[in-house]
C-alpha positions as CSV (number, residue, x, y, z in Angstrom):
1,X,22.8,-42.1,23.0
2,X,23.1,-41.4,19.3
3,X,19.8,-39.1,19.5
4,X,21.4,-37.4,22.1
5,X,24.5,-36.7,19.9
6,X,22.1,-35.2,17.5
7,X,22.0,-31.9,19.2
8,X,25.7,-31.2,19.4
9,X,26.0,-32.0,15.7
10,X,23.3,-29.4,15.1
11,X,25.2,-27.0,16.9
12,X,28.2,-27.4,15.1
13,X,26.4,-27.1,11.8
14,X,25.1,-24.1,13.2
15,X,28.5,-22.9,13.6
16,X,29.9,-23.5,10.1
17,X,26.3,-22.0,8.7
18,X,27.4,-18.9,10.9
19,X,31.2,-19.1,9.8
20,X,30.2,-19.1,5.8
21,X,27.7,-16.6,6.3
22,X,31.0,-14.5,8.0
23,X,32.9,-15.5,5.0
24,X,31.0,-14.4,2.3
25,X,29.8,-11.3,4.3
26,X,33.8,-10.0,4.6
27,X,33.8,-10.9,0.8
28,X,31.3,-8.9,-0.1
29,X,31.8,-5.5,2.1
30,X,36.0,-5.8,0.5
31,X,34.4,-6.3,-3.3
32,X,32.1,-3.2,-2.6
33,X,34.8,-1.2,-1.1
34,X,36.7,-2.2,-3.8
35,X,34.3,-1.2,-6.7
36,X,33.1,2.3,-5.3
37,X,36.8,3.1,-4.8
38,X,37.7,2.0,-8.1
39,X,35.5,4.1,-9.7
40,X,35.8,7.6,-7.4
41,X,39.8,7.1,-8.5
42,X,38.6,6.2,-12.2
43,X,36.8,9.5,-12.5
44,X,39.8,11.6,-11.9
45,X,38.2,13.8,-9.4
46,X,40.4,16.6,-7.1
47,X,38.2,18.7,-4.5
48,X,39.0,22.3,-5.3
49,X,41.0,25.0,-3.3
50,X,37.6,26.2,-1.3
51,X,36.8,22.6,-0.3
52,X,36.9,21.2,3.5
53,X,39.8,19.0,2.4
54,X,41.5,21.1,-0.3
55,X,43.5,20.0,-3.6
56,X,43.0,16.0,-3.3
57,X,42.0,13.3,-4.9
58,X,38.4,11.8,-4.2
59,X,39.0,8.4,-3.3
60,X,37.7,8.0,0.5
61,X,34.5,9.0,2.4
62,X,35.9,12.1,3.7
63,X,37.1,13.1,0.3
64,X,34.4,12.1,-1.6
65,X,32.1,14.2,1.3
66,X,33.9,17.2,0.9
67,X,33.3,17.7,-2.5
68,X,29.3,17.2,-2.5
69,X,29.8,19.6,0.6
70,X,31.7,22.4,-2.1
71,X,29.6,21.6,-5.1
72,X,26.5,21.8,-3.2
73,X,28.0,25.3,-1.7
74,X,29.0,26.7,-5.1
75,X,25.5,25.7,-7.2
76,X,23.4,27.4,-4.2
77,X,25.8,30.5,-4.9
78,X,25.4,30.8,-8.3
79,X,21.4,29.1,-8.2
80,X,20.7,32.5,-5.2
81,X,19.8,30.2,-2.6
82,X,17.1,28.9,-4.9
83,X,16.4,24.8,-5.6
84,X,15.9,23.2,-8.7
85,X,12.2,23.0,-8.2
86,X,12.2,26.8,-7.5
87,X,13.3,27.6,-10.7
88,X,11.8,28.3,-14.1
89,X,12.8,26.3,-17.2
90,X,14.0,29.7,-19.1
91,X,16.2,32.9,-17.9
92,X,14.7,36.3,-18.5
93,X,16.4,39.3,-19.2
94,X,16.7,40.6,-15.8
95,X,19.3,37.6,-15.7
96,X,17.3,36.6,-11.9
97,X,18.2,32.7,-11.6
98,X,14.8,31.9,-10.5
99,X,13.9,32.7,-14.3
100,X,10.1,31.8,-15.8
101,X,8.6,28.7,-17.3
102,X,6.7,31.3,-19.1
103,X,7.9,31.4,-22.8
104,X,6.7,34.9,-23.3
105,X,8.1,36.0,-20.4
106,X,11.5,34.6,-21.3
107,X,14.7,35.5,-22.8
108,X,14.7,35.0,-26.4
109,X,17.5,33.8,-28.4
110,X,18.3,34.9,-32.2
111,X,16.1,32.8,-33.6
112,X,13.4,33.9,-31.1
113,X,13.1,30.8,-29.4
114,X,13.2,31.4,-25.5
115,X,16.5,30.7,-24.2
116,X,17.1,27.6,-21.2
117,X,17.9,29.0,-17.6
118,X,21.4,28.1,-17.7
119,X,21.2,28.5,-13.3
120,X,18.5,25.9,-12.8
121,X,20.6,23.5,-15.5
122,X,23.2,23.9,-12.9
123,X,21.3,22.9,-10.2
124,X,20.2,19.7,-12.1
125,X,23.9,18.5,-12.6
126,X,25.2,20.0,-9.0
127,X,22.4,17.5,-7.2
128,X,23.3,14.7,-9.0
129,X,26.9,15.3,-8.4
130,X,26.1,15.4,-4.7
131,X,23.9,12.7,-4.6
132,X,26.6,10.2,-6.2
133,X,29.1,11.5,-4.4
134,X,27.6,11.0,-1.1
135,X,26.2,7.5,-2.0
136,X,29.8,6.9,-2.9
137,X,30.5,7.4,0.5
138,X,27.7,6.2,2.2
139,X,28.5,2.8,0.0
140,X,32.1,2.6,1.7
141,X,31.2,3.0,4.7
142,X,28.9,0.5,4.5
143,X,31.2,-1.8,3.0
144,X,33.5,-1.5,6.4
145,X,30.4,-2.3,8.3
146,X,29.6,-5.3,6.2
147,X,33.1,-6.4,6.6
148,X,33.2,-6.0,10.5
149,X,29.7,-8.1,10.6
150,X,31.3,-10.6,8.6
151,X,34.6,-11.2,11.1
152,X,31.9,-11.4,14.3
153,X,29.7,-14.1,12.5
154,X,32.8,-15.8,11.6
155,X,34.6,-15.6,15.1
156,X,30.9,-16.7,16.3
157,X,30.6,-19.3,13.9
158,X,34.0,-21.1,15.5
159,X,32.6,-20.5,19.0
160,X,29.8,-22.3,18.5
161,X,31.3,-25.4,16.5
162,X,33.6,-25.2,19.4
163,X,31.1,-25.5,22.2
164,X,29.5,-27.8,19.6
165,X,32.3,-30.2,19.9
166,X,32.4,-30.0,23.5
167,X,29.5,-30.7,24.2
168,X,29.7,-34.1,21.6
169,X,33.1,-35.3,23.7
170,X,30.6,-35.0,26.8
171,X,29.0,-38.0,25.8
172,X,30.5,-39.7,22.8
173,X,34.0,-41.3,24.4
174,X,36.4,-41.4,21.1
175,X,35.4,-37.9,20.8
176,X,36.3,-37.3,24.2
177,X,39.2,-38.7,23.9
178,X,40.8,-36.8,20.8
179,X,40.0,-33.6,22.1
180,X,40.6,-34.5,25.8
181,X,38.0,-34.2,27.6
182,X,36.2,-36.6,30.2
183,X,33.1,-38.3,28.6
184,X,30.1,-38.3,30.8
185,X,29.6,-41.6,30.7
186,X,32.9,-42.7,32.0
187,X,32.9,-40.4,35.0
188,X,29.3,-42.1,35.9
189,X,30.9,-45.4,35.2
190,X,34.0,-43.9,37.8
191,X,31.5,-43.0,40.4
192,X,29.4,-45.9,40.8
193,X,32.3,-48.7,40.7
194,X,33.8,-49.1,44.2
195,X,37.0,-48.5,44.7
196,X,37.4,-51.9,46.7
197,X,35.4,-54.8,47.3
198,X,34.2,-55.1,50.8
199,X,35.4,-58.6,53.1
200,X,33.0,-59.8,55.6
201,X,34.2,-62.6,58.4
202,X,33.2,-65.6,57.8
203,X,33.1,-69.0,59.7
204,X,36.8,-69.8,58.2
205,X,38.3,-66.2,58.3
206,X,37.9,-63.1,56.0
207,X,36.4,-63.4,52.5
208,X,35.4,-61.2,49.4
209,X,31.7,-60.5,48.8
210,X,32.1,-61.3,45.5
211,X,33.1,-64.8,46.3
């Protein structure tokens, strides 16, 4: 009997692994959402009038979206539909945004030194604005989904230390009998006692068996 109850007791620890595990999981997905949302709202940020979701405040995954969406739109405006990596490290005189990394080629400056290619500059900051912002958001929404698989581990968790339990009142009688259920054992014990105890005749009338 008491290796038997090993294997409920198992399953209940199972079940309260399972039911931290949800615990710190919601914790976790809430202090990330927290923290990313925090710092979108500490940066101040308002998506322009242009923008998919105009004249607010970045603070969500839609928000935040939107304004990688804009800033993305205006640097490939002002970059001529050209990357970063299409682009040469100096402007020329022509003012063409793909410029030249060719110093000789290049605009020069008062001093004669060849002056930076102020489009591909742009381009630089515009991708790492979009690429924060939309981590931002991809971060959040991650966070939900870490909080959502935290409350199913947990609500498992207390499934199984509830079949866990169950399954322990089945055969251990004073835990059957706190949580109310029948013990295997004593419906065995029920089914092989008689419910009465046969007479036969005898030479001087009826008698019990057991006598």
């Amino acid at each position: 009997m008491k290796n038997v109850s090993l294997y409920p007791k198992f399953i209940i620890l199972i079940g309260i692994i399972m039911g931290i595990a949800g615990l710190i999981t919601v914790g976790t997905g809430i202090y990330i959402n927290s923290f990313v949302t925090n710092q979108l709202v500490a940066q101040g940020v308002v998506t322009p009038e242009d923008a998919s979701i105009p004249n607010t405040p970045v603070t969500n995954i839609p928000t935040a979206l939107s304004m990688a969406n804009i800033i993305g739109h205006h640097a490939a405006e002002r970059g001529g539909g050209l990357t970063y990596a299409q682009m040469g490290r100096f402007a020329v005189e022509s003012g063409d945004p793909a410029g030249t990394s060719n110093a000789d080629e290049a605009l020069k400056d008062a001093n004669g030194a060849p002056v930076p290619n102020a489009a591909r500059d742009l381009q630089l900051t515009a991708a790492g604005l979009v690429t924060s912002l939309s981590v931002s958001a991809m971060a959040i929404g991650l966070s939900y989904g870490a909080i959502l698989l935290g409350v199913a581990f947990l609500l498992l968790g207390v499934v199984i230390v509830a079949l866990g339990y169950m399954l322990l009142g089945l055969i251990t009688p004073a835990v059957a009998e706190k949580y109310g259920i029948s013990p295997v054992a004593d419906s065995q014990t029920a089914e092989s006692t008689p419910d009465s105890v046969p007479a036969v005749a005898g030479k001087h009338g009826m008698k019990s068996v057991a006598n």
